[in-house]
LOBA-259626 format. One line per field, with one value per residue (C-alpha): chain; x, y, z; residue in one letter. Coordinates in nm, 2 decimals, always signed. Example, Ala and Ser with C-alpha at 12.3 -4.5 7.8 and 13.67 -1.06 7.14 Angstrom:
chaine: c(A A)
u: c(+1.23 +1.37)
v: c(-0.45 -0.11)
w: c(+0.78 +0.71)
residu: c(A S)
//
This chain:
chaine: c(A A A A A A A A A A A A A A A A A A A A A A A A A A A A A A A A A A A A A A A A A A A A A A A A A A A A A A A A A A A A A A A A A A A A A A A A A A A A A A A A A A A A A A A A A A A A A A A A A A A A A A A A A A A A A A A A A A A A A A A A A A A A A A A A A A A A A A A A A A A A A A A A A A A A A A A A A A A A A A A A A A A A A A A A A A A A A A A A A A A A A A A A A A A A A A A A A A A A A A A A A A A A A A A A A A A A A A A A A A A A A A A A A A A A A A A A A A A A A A)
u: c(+2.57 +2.71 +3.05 +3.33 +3.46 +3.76 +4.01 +4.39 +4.65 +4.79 +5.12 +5.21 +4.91 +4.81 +4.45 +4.25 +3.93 +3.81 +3.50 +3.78 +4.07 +3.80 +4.07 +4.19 +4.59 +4.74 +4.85 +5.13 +5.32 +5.14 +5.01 +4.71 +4.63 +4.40 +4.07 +3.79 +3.71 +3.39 +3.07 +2.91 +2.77 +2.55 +2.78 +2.71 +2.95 +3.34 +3.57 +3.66 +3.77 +3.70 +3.98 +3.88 +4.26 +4.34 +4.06 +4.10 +4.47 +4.42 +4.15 +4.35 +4.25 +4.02 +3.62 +3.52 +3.51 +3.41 +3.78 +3.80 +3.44 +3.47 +3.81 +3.56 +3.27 +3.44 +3.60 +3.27 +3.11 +3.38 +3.32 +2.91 +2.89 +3.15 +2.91 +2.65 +2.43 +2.51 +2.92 +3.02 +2.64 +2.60 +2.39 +2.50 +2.32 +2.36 +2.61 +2.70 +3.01 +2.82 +2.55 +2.75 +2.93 +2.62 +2.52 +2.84 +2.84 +2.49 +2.54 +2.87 +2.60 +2.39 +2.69 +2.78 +2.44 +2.47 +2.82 +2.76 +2.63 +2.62 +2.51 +2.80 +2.60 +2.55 +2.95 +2.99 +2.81 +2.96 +3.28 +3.14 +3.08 +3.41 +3.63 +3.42 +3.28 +3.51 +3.51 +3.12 +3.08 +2.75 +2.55 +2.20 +1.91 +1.86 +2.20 +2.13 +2.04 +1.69 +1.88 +2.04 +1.72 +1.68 +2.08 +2.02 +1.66 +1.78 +2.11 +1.95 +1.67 +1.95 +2.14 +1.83 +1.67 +1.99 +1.95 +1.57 +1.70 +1.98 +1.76 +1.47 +1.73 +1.85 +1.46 +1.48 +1.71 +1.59 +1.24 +1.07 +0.75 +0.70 +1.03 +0.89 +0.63 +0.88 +1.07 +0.81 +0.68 +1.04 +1.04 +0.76 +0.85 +1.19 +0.97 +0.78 +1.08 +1.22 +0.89 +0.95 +1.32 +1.42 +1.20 +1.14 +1.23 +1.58 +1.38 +1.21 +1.51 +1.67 +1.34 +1.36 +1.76 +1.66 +1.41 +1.66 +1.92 +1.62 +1.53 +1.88 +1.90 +1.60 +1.69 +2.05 +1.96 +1.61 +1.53 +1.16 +1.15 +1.37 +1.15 +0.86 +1.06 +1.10 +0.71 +0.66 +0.93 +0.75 +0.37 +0.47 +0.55 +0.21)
v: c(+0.05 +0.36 +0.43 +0.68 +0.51 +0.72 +0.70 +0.87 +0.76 +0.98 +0.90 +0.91 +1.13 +0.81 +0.75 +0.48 +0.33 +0.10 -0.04 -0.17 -0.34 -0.38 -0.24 +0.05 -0.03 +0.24 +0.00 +0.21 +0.18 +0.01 +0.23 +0.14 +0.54 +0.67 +0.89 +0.86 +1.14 +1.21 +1.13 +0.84 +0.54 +0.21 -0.08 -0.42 -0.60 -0.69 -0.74 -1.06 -1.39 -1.75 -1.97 -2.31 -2.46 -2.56 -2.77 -2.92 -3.02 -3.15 -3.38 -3.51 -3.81 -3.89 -3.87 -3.83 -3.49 -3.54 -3.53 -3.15 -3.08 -2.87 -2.68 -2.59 -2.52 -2.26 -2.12 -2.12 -1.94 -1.69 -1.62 -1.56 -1.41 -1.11 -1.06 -0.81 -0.67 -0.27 -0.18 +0.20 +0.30 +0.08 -0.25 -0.55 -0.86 -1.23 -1.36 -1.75 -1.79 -1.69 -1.91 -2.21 -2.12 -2.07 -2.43 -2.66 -2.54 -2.71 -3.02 -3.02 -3.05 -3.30 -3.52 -3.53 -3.65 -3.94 -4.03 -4.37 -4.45 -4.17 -4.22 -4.23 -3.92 -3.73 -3.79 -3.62 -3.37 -3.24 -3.29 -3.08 -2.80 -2.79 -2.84 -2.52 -2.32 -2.09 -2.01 -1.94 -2.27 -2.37 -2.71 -2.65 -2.73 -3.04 -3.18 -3.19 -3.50 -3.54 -3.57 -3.25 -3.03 -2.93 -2.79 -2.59 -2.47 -2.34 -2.24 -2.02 -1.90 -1.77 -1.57 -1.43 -1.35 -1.10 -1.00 -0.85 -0.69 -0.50 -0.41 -0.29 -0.11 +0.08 +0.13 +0.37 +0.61 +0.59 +0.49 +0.28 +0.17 -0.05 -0.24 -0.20 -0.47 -0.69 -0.74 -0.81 -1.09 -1.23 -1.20 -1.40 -1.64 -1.71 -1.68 -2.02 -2.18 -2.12 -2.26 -2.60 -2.60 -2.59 -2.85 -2.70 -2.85 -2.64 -2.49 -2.29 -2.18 -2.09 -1.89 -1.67 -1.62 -1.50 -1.29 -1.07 -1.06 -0.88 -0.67 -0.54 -0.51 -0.26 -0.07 -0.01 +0.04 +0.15 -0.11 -0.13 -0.51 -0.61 -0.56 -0.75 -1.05 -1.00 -1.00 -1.27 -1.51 -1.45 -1.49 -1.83 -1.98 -1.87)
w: c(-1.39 -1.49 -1.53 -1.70 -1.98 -2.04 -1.72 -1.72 -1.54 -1.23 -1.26 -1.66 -1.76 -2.00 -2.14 -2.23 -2.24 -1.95 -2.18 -2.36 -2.15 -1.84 -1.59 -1.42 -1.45 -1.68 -2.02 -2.04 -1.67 -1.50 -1.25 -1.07 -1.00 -1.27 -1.24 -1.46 -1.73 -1.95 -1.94 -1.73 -1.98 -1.92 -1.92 -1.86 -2.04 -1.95 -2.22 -2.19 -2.38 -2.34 -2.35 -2.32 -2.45 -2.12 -2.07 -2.42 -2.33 -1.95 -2.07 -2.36 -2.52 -2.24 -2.35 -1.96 -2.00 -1.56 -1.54 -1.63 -1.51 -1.17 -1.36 -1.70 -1.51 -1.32 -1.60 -1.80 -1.48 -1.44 -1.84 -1.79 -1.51 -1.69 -1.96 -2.06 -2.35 -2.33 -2.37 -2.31 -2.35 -2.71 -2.69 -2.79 -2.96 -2.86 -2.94 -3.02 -2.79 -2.46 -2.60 -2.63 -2.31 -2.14 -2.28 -2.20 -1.87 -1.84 -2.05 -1.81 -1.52 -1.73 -1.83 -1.45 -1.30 -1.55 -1.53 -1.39 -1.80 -2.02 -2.37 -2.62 -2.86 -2.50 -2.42 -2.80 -2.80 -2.50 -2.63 -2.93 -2.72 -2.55 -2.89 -3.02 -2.78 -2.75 -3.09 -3.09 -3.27 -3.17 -3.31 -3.49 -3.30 -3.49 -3.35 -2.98 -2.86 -2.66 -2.32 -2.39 -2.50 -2.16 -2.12 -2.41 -2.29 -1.90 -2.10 -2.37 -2.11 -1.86 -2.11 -2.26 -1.90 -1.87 -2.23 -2.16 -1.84 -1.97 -2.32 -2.07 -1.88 -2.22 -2.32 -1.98 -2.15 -2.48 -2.50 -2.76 -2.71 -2.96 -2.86 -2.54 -2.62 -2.82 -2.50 -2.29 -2.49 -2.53 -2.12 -2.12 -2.35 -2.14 -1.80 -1.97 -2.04 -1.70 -1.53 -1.71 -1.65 -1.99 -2.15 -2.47 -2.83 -2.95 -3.21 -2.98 -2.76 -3.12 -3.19 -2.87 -2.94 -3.28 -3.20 -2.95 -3.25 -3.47 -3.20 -3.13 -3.50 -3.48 -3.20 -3.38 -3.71 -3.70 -3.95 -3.89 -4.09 -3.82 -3.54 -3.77 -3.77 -3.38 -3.29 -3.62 -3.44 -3.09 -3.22 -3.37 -3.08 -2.91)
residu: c(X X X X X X X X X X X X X X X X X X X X X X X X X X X X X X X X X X X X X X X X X X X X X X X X X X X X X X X X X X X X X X X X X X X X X X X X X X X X X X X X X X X X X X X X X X X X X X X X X X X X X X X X X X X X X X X X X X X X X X X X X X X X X X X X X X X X X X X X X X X X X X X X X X X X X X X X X X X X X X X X X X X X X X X X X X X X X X X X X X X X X X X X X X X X X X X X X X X X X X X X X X X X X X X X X X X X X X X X X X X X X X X X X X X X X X X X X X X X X X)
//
């Protein structure tokens, strides 16, 4: 969508930016009666944190992390579901902590459906997650266990899905055709993981997340050996 970034207050005559507090209350009184000024810009993403502390704290020295599942989950949700690739008109790359948010959420789900007798490197590896994942901390694609390859796939796959809408979205208003192409094969890519719900080895769901960093790279710096890593990345994996 499109929205005026700049917005001043009615009541104090205070101004701020909404892409950067994500709310229309004046941060000076208070007031919720402000009007938006400027120019109308693509924004997708809310400015918001992941604080996973609470979660941490309530589960304690338990390892069932089912204890705290339905409270993370919906915390991990809230987090996703606020987040975007353009901010006030500028696009964004992936970054790790929606990554690994986007992941515990599914190893969550994972952990749950096997709860009757998880595996003691599952139960740690979700336990990784949520000690780190907050903090962007994400394990290499060598440390997720086979049972957990599929989290990461449908994880990865959903973030990236929302990554190639909001770049395609941006192409509109500034076209590239080149980047064009280098979007539509990541699509693809992610439309083939989504088919087999995820069941691809990590190193290919790291591939596809590298790929969209390189391509951000070149449509923000113009850095042409950027988008040649993009394409090399996707023609690798077929």
């Amino acid at each position: 969508m499109r929205i005026r970034g700049c917005r001043r207050c009615r009541d104090c005559g205070r101004e701020w930016s909404y892409f950067d507090t994500g709310s229309v209350a004046c941060p000076g009184c208070g007031s919720l009666r402000s009007v938006g000024t400027g120019e109308r810009q693509r924004h997708t993403d809310a400015p918001v944190d992941l604080d996973l502390s609470e979660h941490r704290v309530a589960l304690g020295d338990d390892a069932d992390v089912g204890s705290v599942a339905d409270e993370l989950k919906t915390t991990l949700r809230d987090y996703v579901r606020q987040r975007g690739f353009v901010r006030g008109g500028d696009l964004r790359a992936v970054d790790d902590t929606l990554l690994a948010a986007a992941e515990l959420l599914h190893a969550v789900d994972v952990l749950e459906r096997i709860r009757g007798d998880p595996d003691e490197a599952i139960q740690l590896y979700v336990l990784g997650l949520l000690s780190g994942a907050d903090a962007g901390d994400r394990p290499e694609p060598s440390a997720v266990p086979d049972a957990m390859a599929d989290a990461r796939g449908l994880a990865y796959a959903e973030v990236l899905d929302r990554f190639c809408t909001d770049v395609g979205t941006w192409l509109d208003e500034y076209p590239d055709p080149a980047a064009e192409r280098v979007r539509r094969s990541l699509d693809t890519h992610i439309r083939r993981v989504n088919a087999v719900y995820g069941d691809v080895p990590p190193a290919e769901s790291e591939a596809l997340v590298r790929a969209a960093r390189a391509l951000v790279s070149y449509l923000t710096t113009d850095d042409e050996a950027a988008l040649s890593t993009a394409r090399g990345r996707l023609s690798e994996l077929g």
